[in-house]
FITOR-290182 format. One record per residue (C-alpha): residue in three letters; z, x, y. Coordinates in steps of 0.05 Angstrom, whole numbers, padded with zeros to 5 digits, always signed. Layout:
! FITOR-290182
AlaZXY;...
***
This chain:
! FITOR-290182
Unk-00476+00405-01444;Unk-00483+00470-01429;Unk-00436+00525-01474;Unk-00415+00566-01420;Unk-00353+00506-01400;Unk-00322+00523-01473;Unk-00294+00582-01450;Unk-00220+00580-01421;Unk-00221+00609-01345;Unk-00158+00633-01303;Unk-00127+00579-01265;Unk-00137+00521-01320;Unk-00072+00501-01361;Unk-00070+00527-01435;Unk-00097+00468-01477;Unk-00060+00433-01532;Unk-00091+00414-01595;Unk-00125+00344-01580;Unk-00190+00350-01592;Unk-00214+00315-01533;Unk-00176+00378-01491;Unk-00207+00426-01524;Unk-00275+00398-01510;Unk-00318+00427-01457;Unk-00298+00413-01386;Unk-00322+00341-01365;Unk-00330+00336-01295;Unk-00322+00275-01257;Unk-00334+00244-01188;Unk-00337+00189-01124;Unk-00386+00171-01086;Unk-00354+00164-01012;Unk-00375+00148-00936;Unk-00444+00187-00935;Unk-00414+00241-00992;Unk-00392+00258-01056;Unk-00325+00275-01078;Unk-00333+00320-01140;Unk-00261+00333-01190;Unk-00266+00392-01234;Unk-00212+00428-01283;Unk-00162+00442-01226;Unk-00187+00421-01158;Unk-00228+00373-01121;Unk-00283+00376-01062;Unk-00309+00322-01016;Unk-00375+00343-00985;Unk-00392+00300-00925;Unk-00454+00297-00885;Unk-00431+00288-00812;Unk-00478+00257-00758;Unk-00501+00321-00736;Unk-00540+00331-00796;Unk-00492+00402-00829;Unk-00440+00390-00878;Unk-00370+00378-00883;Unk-00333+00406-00944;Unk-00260+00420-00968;Unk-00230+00437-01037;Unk-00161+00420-01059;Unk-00119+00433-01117;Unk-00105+00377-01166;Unk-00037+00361-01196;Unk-00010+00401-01245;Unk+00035+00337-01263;Unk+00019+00332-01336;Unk+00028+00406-01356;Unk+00085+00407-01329;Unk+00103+00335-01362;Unk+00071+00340-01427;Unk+00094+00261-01444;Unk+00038+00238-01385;Unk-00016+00264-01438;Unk+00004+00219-01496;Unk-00050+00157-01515;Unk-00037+00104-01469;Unk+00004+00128-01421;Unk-00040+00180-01392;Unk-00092+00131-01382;Unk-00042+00095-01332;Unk-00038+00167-01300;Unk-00098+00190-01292;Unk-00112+00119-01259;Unk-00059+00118-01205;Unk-00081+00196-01198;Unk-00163+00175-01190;Unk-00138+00129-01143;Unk-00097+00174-01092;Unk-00151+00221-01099;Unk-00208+00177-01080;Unk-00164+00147-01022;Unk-00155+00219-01002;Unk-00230+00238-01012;Unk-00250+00169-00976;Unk-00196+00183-00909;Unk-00238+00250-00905;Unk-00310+00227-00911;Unk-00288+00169-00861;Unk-00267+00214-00809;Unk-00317+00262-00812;Unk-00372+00214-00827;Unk-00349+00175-00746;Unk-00396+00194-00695;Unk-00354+00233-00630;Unk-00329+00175-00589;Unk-00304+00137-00654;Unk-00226+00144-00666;Unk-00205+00176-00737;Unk-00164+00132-00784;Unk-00100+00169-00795;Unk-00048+00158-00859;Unk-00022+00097-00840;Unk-00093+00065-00826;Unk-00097+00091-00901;Unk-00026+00065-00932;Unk-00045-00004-00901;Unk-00117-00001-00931;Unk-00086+00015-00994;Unk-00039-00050-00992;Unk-00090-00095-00969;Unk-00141-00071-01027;Unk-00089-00082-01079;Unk-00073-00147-01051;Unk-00139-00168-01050;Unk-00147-00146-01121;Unk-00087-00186-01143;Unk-00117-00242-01111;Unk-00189-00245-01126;Unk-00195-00215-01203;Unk-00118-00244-01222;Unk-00093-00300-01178;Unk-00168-00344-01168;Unk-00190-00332-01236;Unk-00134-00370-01254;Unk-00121-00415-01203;Unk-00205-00445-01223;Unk-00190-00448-01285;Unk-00129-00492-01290;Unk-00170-00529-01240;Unk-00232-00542-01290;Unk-00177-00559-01337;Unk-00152-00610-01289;Unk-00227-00644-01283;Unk-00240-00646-01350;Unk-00168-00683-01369;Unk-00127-00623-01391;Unk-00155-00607-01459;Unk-00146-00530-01448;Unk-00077-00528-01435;Unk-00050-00448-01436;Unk-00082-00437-01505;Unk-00140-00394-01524;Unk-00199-00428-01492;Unk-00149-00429-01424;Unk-00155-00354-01430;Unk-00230-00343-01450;Unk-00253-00391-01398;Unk-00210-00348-01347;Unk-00244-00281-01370;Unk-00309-00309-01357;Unk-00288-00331-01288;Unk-00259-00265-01274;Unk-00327-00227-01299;Unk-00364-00270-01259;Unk-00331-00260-01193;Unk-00327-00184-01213;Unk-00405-00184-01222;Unk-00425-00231-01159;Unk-00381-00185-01114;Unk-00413-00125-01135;Unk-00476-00156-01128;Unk-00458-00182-01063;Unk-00440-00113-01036;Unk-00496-00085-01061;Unk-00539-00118-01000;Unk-00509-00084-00941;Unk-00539-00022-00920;Unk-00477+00010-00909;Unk-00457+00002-00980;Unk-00525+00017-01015;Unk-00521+00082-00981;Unk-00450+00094-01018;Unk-00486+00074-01079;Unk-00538+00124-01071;Unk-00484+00178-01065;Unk-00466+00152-01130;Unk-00525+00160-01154;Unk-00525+00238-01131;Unk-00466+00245-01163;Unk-00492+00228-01224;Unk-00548+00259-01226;Unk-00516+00326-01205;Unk-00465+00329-01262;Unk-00524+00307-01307;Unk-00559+00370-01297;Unk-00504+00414-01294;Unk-00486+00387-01371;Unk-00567+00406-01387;Unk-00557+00477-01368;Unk-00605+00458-01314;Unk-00600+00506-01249;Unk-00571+00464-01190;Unk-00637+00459-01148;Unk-00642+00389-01119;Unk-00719+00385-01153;Unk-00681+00392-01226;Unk-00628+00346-01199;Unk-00678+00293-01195;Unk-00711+00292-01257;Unk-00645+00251-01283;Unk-00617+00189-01287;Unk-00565+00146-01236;Unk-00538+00129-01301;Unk-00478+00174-01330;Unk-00437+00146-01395;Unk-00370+00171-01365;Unk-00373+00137-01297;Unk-00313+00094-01268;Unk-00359+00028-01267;Unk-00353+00036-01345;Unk-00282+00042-01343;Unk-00282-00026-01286;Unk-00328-00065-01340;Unk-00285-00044-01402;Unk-00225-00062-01366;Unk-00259-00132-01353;Unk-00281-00135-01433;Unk-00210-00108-01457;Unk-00168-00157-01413;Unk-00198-00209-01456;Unk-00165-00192-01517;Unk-00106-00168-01478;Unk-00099-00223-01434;Unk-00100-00271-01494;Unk-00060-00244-01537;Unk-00001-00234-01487;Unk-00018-00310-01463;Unk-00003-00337-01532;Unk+00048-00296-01558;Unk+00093-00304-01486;Unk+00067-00372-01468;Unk+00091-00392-01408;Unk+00150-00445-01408;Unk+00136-00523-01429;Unk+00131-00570-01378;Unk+00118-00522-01321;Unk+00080-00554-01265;Unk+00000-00532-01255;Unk+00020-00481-01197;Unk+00083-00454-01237;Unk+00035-00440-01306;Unk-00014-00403-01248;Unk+00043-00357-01223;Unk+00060-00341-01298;Unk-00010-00324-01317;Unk-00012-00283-01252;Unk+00051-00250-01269;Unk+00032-00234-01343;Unk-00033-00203-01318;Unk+00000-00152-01270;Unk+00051-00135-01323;Unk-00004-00126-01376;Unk-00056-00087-01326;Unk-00027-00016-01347;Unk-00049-00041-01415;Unk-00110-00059-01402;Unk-00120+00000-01364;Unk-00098+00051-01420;Unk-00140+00016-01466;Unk-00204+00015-01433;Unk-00182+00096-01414;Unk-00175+00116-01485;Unk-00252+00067-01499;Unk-00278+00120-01442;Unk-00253+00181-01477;Unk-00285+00156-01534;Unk-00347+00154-01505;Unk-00350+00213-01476;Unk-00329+00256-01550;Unk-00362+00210-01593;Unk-00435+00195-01554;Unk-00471+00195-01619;Unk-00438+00146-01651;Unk-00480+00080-01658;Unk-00408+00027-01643;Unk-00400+00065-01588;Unk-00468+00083-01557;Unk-00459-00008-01556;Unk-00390-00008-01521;Unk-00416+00040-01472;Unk-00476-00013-01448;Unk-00447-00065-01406;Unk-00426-00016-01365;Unk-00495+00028-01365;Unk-00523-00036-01346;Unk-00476-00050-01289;Unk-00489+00008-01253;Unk-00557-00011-01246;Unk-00524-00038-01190;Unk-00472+00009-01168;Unk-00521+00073-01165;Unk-00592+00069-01133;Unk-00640+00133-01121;Unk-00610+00184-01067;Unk-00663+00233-01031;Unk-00655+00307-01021;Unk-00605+00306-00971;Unk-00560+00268-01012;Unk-00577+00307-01074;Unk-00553+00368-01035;Unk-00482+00346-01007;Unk-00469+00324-01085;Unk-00496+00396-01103;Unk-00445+00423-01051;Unk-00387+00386-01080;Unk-00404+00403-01150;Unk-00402+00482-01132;Unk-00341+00480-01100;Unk-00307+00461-01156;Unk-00335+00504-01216;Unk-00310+00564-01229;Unk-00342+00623-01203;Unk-00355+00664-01274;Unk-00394+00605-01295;Unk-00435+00594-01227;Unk-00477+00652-01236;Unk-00550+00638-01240;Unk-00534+00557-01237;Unk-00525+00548-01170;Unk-00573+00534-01119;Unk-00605+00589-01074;Unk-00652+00544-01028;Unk-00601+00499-00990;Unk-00589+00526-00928;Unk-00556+00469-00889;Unk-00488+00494-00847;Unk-00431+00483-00876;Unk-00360+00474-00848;Unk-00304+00489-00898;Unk-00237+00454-00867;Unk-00181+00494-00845;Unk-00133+00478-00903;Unk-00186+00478-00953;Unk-00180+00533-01016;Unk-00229+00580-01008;Unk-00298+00564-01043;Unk-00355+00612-01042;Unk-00432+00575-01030;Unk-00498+00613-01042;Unk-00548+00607-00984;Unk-00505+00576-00933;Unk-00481+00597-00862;Unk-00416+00575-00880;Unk-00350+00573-00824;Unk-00285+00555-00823;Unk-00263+00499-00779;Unk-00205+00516-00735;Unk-00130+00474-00742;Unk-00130+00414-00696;Unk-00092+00429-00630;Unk-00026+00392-00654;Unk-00017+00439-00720;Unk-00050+00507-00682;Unk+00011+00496-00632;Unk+00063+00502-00686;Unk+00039+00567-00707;Unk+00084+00623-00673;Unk+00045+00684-00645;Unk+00073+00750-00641;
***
Protein backbone atom coordinates (compact mmCIF):
# COMPACT_ATOMS: atom_id res chain seq x y z
CA UNK A 1 0.00 0.00 0.00
CA UNK A 2 1.28 2.98 -0.89
CA UNK A 3 3.00 5.31 2.20
CA UNK A 4 1.58 8.46 1.24
CA UNK A 5 -2.18 7.28 3.22
CA UNK A 6 -0.03 7.23 6.67
CA UNK A 7 -0.10 10.66 6.86
CA UNK A 8 -3.08 12.41 8.91
CA UNK A 9 -4.93 15.02 6.42
CA UNK A 10 -7.46 17.92 7.55
CA UNK A 11 -10.93 16.80 7.72
CA UNK A 12 -10.20 13.09 9.17
CA UNK A 13 -10.95 12.56 13.03
CA UNK A 14 -7.78 12.37 15.37
CA UNK A 15 -7.08 8.59 15.71
CA UNK A 16 -7.01 6.69 18.95
CA UNK A 17 -4.48 4.21 19.74
CA UNK A 18 -5.90 0.90 18.09
CA UNK A 19 -3.62 -0.24 15.91
CA UNK A 20 -5.94 -1.05 13.22
CA UNK A 21 -6.82 3.11 13.25
CA UNK A 22 -3.65 4.05 12.94
CA UNK A 23 -3.09 1.93 9.92
CA UNK A 24 -3.10 3.41 6.53
CA UNK A 25 -6.43 4.46 5.13
CA UNK A 26 -8.33 1.31 3.73
CA UNK A 27 -10.67 2.26 1.26
CA UNK A 28 -13.74 0.44 0.55
CA UNK A 29 -16.60 0.16 -1.95
CA UNK A 30 -20.11 -1.08 -3.93
CA UNK A 31 -20.63 -1.98 -7.00
CA UNK A 32 -24.19 -0.41 -8.00
CA UNK A 33 -26.70 -0.04 -11.17
CA UNK A 34 -23.97 0.51 -13.98
CA UNK A 35 -21.40 2.27 -11.18
CA UNK A 36 -19.37 2.22 -8.36
CA UNK A 37 -19.89 3.69 -5.13
CA UNK A 38 -16.41 4.36 -3.62
CA UNK A 39 -16.21 5.22 0.75
CA UNK A 40 -13.05 6.91 1.74
CA UNK A 41 -11.87 8.51 5.31
CA UNK A 42 -14.78 11.00 5.47
CA UNK A 43 -17.00 10.90 2.45
CA UNK A 44 -18.46 8.79 -0.19
CA UNK A 45 -18.99 9.07 -4.18
CA UNK A 46 -21.29 7.13 -6.49
CA UNK A 47 -20.10 7.50 -10.08
CA UNK A 48 -22.85 6.43 -12.49
CA UNK A 49 -22.71 6.01 -16.18
CA UNK A 50 -26.04 7.31 -17.51
CA UNK A 51 -27.51 6.17 -20.96
CA UNK A 52 -26.06 8.94 -22.68
CA UNK A 53 -22.71 7.61 -22.37
CA UNK A 54 -21.03 10.91 -19.64
CA UNK A 55 -20.98 10.39 -16.04
CA UNK A 56 -22.95 10.95 -13.12
CA UNK A 57 -21.04 11.68 -9.86
CA UNK A 58 -21.79 13.10 -6.28
CA UNK A 59 -19.74 13.09 -3.02
CA UNK A 60 -21.17 13.10 0.44
CA UNK A 61 -19.91 13.32 3.80
CA UNK A 62 -19.96 10.26 6.03
CA UNK A 63 -21.09 10.15 9.67
CA UNK A 64 -19.08 11.43 12.15
CA UNK A 65 -21.21 9.14 14.62
CA UNK A 66 -18.39 7.30 16.22
CA UNK A 67 -16.07 10.29 17.04
CA UNK A 68 -18.47 11.77 18.46
CA UNK A 69 -19.59 8.37 20.35
CA UNK A 70 -16.35 6.85 21.06
CA UNK A 71 -18.34 3.51 22.70
CA UNK A 72 -19.52 2.65 18.71
CA UNK A 73 -15.61 1.89 18.19
CA UNK A 74 -15.26 -0.80 20.84
CA UNK A 75 -14.73 -4.74 19.50
CA UNK A 76 -18.01 -5.98 18.70
CA UNK A 77 -20.13 -3.37 18.74
CA UNK A 78 -18.72 -1.31 16.01
CA UNK A 79 -18.91 -4.13 13.78
CA UNK A 80 -22.83 -3.92 14.28
CA UNK A 81 -22.30 -0.15 13.29
CA UNK A 82 -20.43 -0.07 10.63
CA UNK A 83 -23.02 -2.75 9.23
CA UNK A 84 -26.24 -0.89 9.63
CA UNK A 85 -23.99 2.26 8.39
CA UNK A 86 -22.67 0.09 4.96
CA UNK A 87 -26.10 -0.62 4.62
CA UNK A 88 -27.80 2.95 4.51
CA UNK A 89 -25.00 3.95 2.53
CA UNK A 90 -25.31 1.40 -0.20
CA UNK A 91 -29.18 1.93 -0.21
CA UNK A 92 -28.31 5.56 -0.65
CA UNK A 93 -25.55 4.94 -3.31
CA UNK A 94 -27.99 2.26 -5.06
CA UNK A 95 -31.38 4.99 -5.04
CA UNK A 96 -28.77 7.27 -6.97
CA UNK A 97 -27.27 4.95 -9.55
CA UNK A 98 -31.04 3.71 -10.11
CA UNK A 99 -32.26 6.99 -11.01
CA UNK A 100 -29.67 8.16 -12.99
CA UNK A 101 -28.91 4.88 -14.58
CA UNK A 102 -33.29 5.03 -16.05
CA UNK A 103 -33.40 6.03 -19.53
CA UNK A 104 -35.73 9.62 -19.98
CA UNK A 105 -39.28 8.26 -20.16
CA UNK A 106 -38.64 5.86 -17.05
CA UNK A 107 -40.02 7.29 -13.62
CA UNK A 108 -37.31 7.73 -10.69
CA UNK A 109 -37.83 5.64 -7.55
CA UNK A 110 -38.17 8.14 -4.75
CA UNK A 111 -37.57 7.39 -0.74
CA UNK A 112 -40.43 5.52 -0.12
CA UNK A 113 -39.89 3.19 -3.27
CA UNK A 114 -36.54 2.87 -1.19
CA UNK A 115 -37.95 2.38 2.61
CA UNK A 116 -40.23 -0.36 1.09
CA UNK A 117 -37.26 -2.02 -0.80
CA UNK A 118 -35.50 -1.93 2.30
CA UNK A 119 -38.38 -3.88 4.21
CA UNK A 120 -38.99 -6.32 1.64
CA UNK A 121 -35.05 -7.22 1.36
CA UNK A 122 -34.88 -7.73 5.03
CA UNK A 123 -37.87 -9.78 4.94
CA UNK A 124 -36.72 -11.76 2.39
CA UNK A 125 -33.49 -12.28 4.23
CA UNK A 126 -35.26 -13.38 7.34
CA UNK A 127 -37.03 -15.72 5.32
CA UNK A 128 -34.70 -17.36 2.96
CA UNK A 129 -31.12 -17.59 5.02
CA UNK A 130 -33.20 -17.88 8.67
CA UNK A 131 -36.76 -19.05 8.44
CA UNK A 132 -36.27 -22.04 5.31
CA UNK A 133 -33.07 -23.17 6.52
CA UNK A 134 -34.80 -24.20 9.34
CA UNK A 135 -38.01 -24.99 8.39
CA UNK A 136 -35.91 -28.08 5.78
CA UNK A 137 -34.21 -29.09 8.32
CA UNK A 138 -36.75 -30.04 10.94
CA UNK A 139 -38.32 -31.40 7.90
CA UNK A 140 -35.32 -33.98 7.03
CA UNK A 141 -35.51 -34.63 10.69
CA UNK A 142 -39.11 -35.54 10.31
CA UNK A 143 -38.24 -38.18 7.24
CA UNK A 144 -35.63 -39.71 8.83
CA UNK A 145 -37.74 -40.42 12.31
CA UNK A 146 -36.56 -37.51 14.46
CA UNK A 147 -33.05 -38.56 15.44
CA UNK A 148 -31.73 -34.86 15.24
CA UNK A 149 -33.92 -33.35 17.53
CA UNK A 150 -32.60 -29.48 18.48
CA UNK A 151 -29.11 -30.80 19.30
CA UNK A 152 -25.83 -30.29 17.51
CA UNK A 153 -26.31 -32.19 14.26
CA UNK A 154 -29.99 -30.11 14.15
CA UNK A 155 -27.76 -27.08 13.94
CA UNK A 156 -24.82 -28.28 11.59
CA UNK A 157 -27.26 -29.76 9.18
CA UNK A 158 -29.05 -26.26 9.19
CA UNK A 159 -25.72 -24.32 8.41
CA UNK A 160 -25.16 -26.43 5.53
CA UNK A 161 -28.66 -25.75 4.29
CA UNK A 162 -28.26 -22.15 4.84
CA UNK A 163 -24.68 -22.10 2.82
CA UNK A 164 -26.17 -23.88 0.27
CA UNK A 165 -29.11 -21.67 -0.51
CA UNK A 166 -26.57 -18.69 0.07
CA UNK A 167 -24.24 -20.16 -2.72
CA UNK A 168 -27.10 -21.42 -5.32
CA UNK A 169 -28.67 -17.85 -5.07
CA UNK A 170 -25.61 -16.19 -5.86
CA UNK A 171 -25.01 -18.46 -8.46
CA UNK A 172 -28.38 -18.09 -9.71
CA UNK A 173 -28.05 -14.28 -9.99
CA UNK A 174 -25.02 -14.50 -11.50
CA UNK A 175 -26.87 -15.50 -14.98
CA UNK A 176 -28.83 -12.49 -15.71
CA UNK A 177 -27.27 -9.89 -17.68
CA UNK A 178 -28.44 -7.26 -15.66
CA UNK A 179 -26.66 -8.58 -12.66
CA UNK A 180 -23.33 -9.70 -14.28
CA UNK A 181 -22.98 -6.21 -15.32
CA UNK A 182 -23.25 -5.18 -11.42
CA UNK A 183 -20.70 -7.77 -10.90
CA UNK A 184 -18.36 -6.36 -13.30
CA UNK A 185 -18.64 -2.96 -11.50
CA UNK A 186 -17.50 -5.01 -8.73
CA UNK A 187 -14.94 -6.10 -10.30
CA UNK A 188 -13.78 -2.27 -11.21
CA UNK A 189 -14.02 -1.58 -7.95
CA UNK A 190 -11.64 -3.87 -7.01
CA UNK A 191 -9.38 -3.52 -9.22
CA UNK A 192 -9.26 0.28 -8.76
CA UNK A 193 -8.51 0.28 -5.04
CA UNK A 194 -5.99 -2.52 -5.90
CA UNK A 195 -3.85 -0.23 -7.76
CA UNK A 196 -4.30 2.69 -5.77
CA UNK A 197 -2.73 0.42 -2.65
CA UNK A 198 0.39 -0.44 -5.34
CA UNK A 199 1.22 3.13 -5.71
CA UNK A 200 0.13 2.51 -9.21
CA UNK A 201 -1.07 5.87 -11.14
CA UNK A 202 -4.93 5.60 -11.75
CA UNK A 203 -4.78 5.06 -15.61
CA UNK A 204 -7.40 2.46 -16.56
CA UNK A 205 -4.35 0.33 -18.50
CA UNK A 206 -2.61 -0.04 -14.76
CA UNK A 207 -6.05 -0.67 -13.42
CA UNK A 208 -6.22 -3.72 -15.38
CA UNK A 209 -3.23 -5.47 -14.74
CA UNK A 210 -5.09 -6.57 -11.28
CA UNK A 211 -7.20 -8.86 -9.87
CA UNK A 212 -11.40 -8.87 -9.32
CA UNK A 213 -10.26 -10.35 -6.21
CA UNK A 214 -9.66 -7.92 -3.07
CA UNK A 215 -9.18 -9.63 0.58
CA UNK A 216 -11.35 -6.84 2.26
CA UNK A 217 -14.46 -7.14 0.10
CA UNK A 218 -18.07 -7.43 1.66
CA UNK A 219 -18.58 -11.04 -0.04
CA UNK A 220 -15.86 -12.03 2.60
CA UNK A 221 -17.58 -10.51 5.33
CA UNK A 222 -21.29 -12.41 3.74
CA UNK A 223 -19.18 -15.86 3.70
CA UNK A 224 -17.60 -15.39 7.24
CA UNK A 225 -20.85 -14.48 8.53
CA UNK A 226 -22.20 -17.85 6.97
CA UNK A 227 -18.93 -19.83 8.59
CA UNK A 228 -19.23 -17.87 12.05
CA UNK A 229 -23.06 -18.46 12.42
CA UNK A 230 -22.11 -22.02 12.68
CA UNK A 231 -20.42 -21.85 15.84
CA UNK A 232 -22.70 -19.08 16.88
CA UNK A 233 -25.80 -20.55 15.94
CA UNK A 234 -24.88 -23.74 17.88
CA UNK A 235 -23.73 -22.67 20.72
CA UNK A 236 -26.76 -20.33 21.43
CA UNK A 237 -29.07 -23.46 20.22
CA UNK A 238 -27.70 -25.61 22.99
CA UNK A 239 -27.11 -23.45 25.72
CA UNK A 240 -30.96 -21.71 25.27
CA UNK A 241 -32.61 -24.78 23.87
CA UNK A 242 -35.81 -24.13 22.99
CA UNK A 243 -38.64 -25.40 25.44
CA UNK A 244 -39.55 -29.41 25.71
CA UNK A 245 -42.35 -30.56 24.04
CA UNK A 246 -42.80 -27.70 21.69
CA UNK A 247 -44.52 -28.69 18.52
CA UNK A 248 -42.29 -28.91 15.03
CA UNK A 249 -43.53 -25.34 13.90
CA UNK A 250 -43.09 -23.80 17.56
CA UNK A 251 -39.13 -25.27 17.76
CA UNK A 252 -38.93 -23.46 13.93
CA UNK A 253 -40.13 -20.04 15.31
CA UNK A 254 -37.57 -20.43 18.24
CA UNK A 255 -34.67 -21.24 16.06
CA UNK A 256 -35.83 -18.30 13.87
CA UNK A 257 -36.06 -16.10 16.79
CA UNK A 258 -32.62 -17.08 18.31
CA UNK A 259 -31.03 -16.41 14.87
CA UNK A 260 -32.26 -12.78 14.59
CA UNK A 261 -31.34 -12.13 18.20
CA UNK A 262 -27.83 -13.68 17.66
CA UNK A 263 -27.25 -11.94 13.99
CA UNK A 264 -25.49 -8.74 15.57
CA UNK A 265 -23.21 -11.46 16.88
CA UNK A 266 -22.50 -13.04 14.16
CA UNK A 267 -22.11 -9.96 12.46
CA UNK A 268 -19.44 -8.39 14.93
CA UNK A 269 -17.64 -11.50 14.78
CA UNK A 270 -17.15 -12.02 11.22
CA UNK A 271 -16.39 -7.79 11.31
CA UNK A 272 -13.57 -8.12 13.74
CA UNK A 273 -12.33 -11.80 11.29
CA UNK A 274 -12.31 -8.93 8.36
CA UNK A 275 -10.23 -6.49 10.27
CA UNK A 276 -8.02 -9.15 10.83
CA UNK A 277 -7.49 -9.78 7.50
CA UNK A 278 -6.95 -6.73 6.39
CA UNK A 279 -3.84 -5.85 9.40
CA UNK A 280 -2.65 -9.22 9.51
CA UNK A 281 -2.48 -10.40 5.47
CA UNK A 282 0.68 -12.20 6.06
CA UNK A 283 -0.29 -14.35 8.49
CA UNK A 284 -0.58 -18.05 7.23
CA UNK A 285 -4.28 -18.81 9.67
CA UNK A 286 -5.44 -16.02 8.22
CA UNK A 287 -4.32 -15.88 4.56
CA UNK A 288 -6.86 -19.60 5.10
CA UNK A 289 -9.85 -17.78 6.72
CA UNK A 290 -9.67 -15.25 4.05
CA UNK A 291 -10.29 -18.17 1.09
CA UNK A 292 -13.78 -19.12 1.05
CA UNK A 293 -14.55 -15.88 0.48
CA UNK A 294 -11.66 -15.15 -2.33
CA UNK A 295 -13.22 -18.05 -3.85
CA UNK A 296 -16.73 -16.81 -3.73
CA UNK A 297 -16.19 -13.89 -5.50
CA UNK A 298 -15.17 -15.74 -8.35
CA UNK A 299 -18.67 -15.31 -8.69
CA UNK A 300 -19.59 -11.98 -7.49
CA UNK A 301 -16.81 -10.02 -9.62
CA UNK A 302 -16.20 -10.79 -13.42
CA UNK A 303 -13.79 -8.62 -15.82
CA UNK A 304 -15.14 -4.90 -16.41
CA UNK A 305 -13.83 -3.01 -19.73
CA UNK A 306 -12.52 0.47 -19.89
CA UNK A 307 -15.55 2.23 -19.46
CA UNK A 308 -16.28 0.58 -16.33
CA UNK A 309 -12.67 0.86 -15.19
CA UNK A 310 -13.15 4.62 -15.57
CA UNK A 311 -16.51 5.40 -13.60
CA UNK A 312 -14.69 3.21 -10.65
CA UNK A 313 -11.59 5.55 -11.32
CA UNK A 314 -14.02 8.53 -10.98
CA UNK A 315 -15.42 7.41 -7.70
CA UNK A 316 -12.13 6.55 -6.27
CA UNK A 317 -10.82 10.33 -6.93
CA UNK A 318 -13.57 11.90 -5.52
CA UNK A 319 -12.96 10.62 -2.41
CA UNK A 320 -9.08 10.90 -1.77
CA UNK A 321 -7.79 13.69 -0.51
CA UNK A 322 -6.42 16.15 -2.70
CA UNK A 323 -2.60 16.40 -1.16
CA UNK A 324 -2.30 12.81 -1.88
CA UNK A 325 -3.91 12.86 -5.54
CA UNK A 326 -1.06 14.49 -7.08
CA UNK A 327 0.63 12.58 -9.81
CA UNK A 328 -1.92 9.41 -9.05
CA UNK A 329 -4.69 10.38 -10.77
CA UNK A 330 -5.57 9.89 -14.18
CA UNK A 331 -4.93 12.55 -16.97
CA UNK A 332 -6.42 10.68 -20.09
CA UNK A 333 -10.20 10.31 -19.19
CA UNK A 334 -11.99 12.82 -20.67
CA UNK A 335 -15.61 11.61 -20.48
CA UNK A 336 -18.21 14.65 -19.13
CA UNK A 337 -18.97 14.58 -15.98
CA UNK A 338 -22.00 15.94 -14.08
CA UNK A 339 -21.37 16.61 -10.34
CA UNK A 340 -25.04 16.80 -8.57
CA UNK A 341 -26.25 19.89 -7.15
CA UNK A 342 -25.87 18.94 -3.43
CA UNK A 343 -22.75 17.12 -3.99
CA UNK A 344 -19.36 18.47 -1.95
CA UNK A 345 -17.15 19.82 -4.21
CA UNK A 346 -14.58 17.27 -5.81
CA UNK A 347 -11.94 18.42 -8.17
CA UNK A 348 -11.27 15.73 -11.47
CA UNK A 349 -8.22 16.03 -13.79
CA UNK A 350 -9.11 15.97 -17.53
CA UNK A 351 -12.73 16.27 -17.36
CA UNK A 352 -15.34 18.92 -18.67
CA UNK A 353 -16.89 18.76 -15.49
CA UNK A 354 -20.63 20.82 -14.62
CA UNK A 355 -22.80 21.17 -12.06
CA UNK A 356 -26.28 19.91 -12.43
CA UNK A 357 -28.90 22.46 -11.57
CA UNK A 358 -31.62 21.81 -8.32
CA UNK A 359 -34.75 20.05 -9.59
CA UNK A 360 -37.62 22.53 -10.15
CA UNK A 361 -39.45 21.64 -6.73
CA UNK A 362 -36.20 22.62 -4.49
CA UNK A 363 -34.99 25.68 -7.07
CA UNK A 364 -38.54 27.15 -6.22
CA UNK A 365 -37.85 27.32 -2.52
CA UNK A 366 -34.92 29.33 -2.96
CA UNK A 367 -35.84 33.16 -2.40
CA UNK A 368 -34.27 35.66 -4.94
CA UNK A 369 -33.51 39.08 -4.09
Amino acid sequence: MSTDEQDHHPGEPELSGDPMEMAPHYYGGQAVIEGVMMRGADRWAVAVRRPAGDLWLECHHTSTLPQRKPWLKWPMIRGCYALVDSLAIGMKALGISGNQALEEDEEELGGAGMAATMVLAGAIFIGVFIFLPSAGTKGIDALIGNVMGDGVWFHIVESVIRIAIFLAYLWSLSLAADIRRVFEYHGAEHKTIAAWEHGEVLEPENVDKYSTLHVRCGTNFLILVMLIAIVVYTVGGLLVPPPEDISWWGAVIYHVLLRVILLPVVAGLAYEQLRLGAAKGGNLVVRAATKPGLWLQLITTKQPDRDQIEVAIRAFEAVVPPEHRTGRVSTTLDTPVTVAHDSLDVSLESAQVSVAPPPPDEASDVDVD
